[in-house]
N, C-alpha and C positions, 0 to 999 in steps of 0.2 A: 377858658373862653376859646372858643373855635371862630375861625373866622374863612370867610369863603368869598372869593370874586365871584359874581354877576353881573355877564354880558346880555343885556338882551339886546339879540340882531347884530351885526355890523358894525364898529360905531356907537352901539347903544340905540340905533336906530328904532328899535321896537320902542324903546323905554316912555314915549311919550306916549302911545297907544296903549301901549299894555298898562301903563301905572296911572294914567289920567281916566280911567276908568272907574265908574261907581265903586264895581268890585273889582277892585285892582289883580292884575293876576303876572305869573312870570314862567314860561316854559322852558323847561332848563333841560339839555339833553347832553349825555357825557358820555354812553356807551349801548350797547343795544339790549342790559339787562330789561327786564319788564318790573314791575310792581310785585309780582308773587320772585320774582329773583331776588327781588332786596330785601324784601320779609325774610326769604331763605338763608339773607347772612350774604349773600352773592356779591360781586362785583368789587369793585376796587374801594377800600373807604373812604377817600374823597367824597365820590359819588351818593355813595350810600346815604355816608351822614350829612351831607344835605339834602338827599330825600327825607330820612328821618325828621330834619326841622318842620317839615310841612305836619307833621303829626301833629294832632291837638295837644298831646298830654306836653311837646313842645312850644308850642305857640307861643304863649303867654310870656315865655325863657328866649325867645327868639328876637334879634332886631336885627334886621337888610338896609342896608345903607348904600344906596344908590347917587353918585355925582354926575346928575346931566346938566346940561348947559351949567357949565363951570360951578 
């Protein structure tokens, strides 16, 4: 099991905006690799392999556990 912290915003600030959304979404930024850098193996693997999560063939194997408002 991997497990990853998720800040969105501030605070968590964004978390209401972003996750109270139809389609919920979370913009996560760690370093200045782009999308063909991670595919290439690039970047530190924290980073990586939670971009990896976002991948379909992950989804399904995937749970984010976000605590706002307590």
């Amino acid at each position: 099991m991997n497990d990853f912290y998720l800040k969105l915003g501030a605070g968590k600030e964004e978390a209401e905006l972003r996750l109270g959304k139809k389609v919920p979404d979370a913009a996560v930024f760690f370093d200045n690799h782009s999308k063909a850098d991670y595919e290439k193996g690039l970047g530190k693997s924290q980073p990586r392999h939670f971009w990896e999560r976002g991948k379909k063939k992950f989804r399904e194997r995937t749970i984010m556990v976000l605590v706002h408002r307590g």
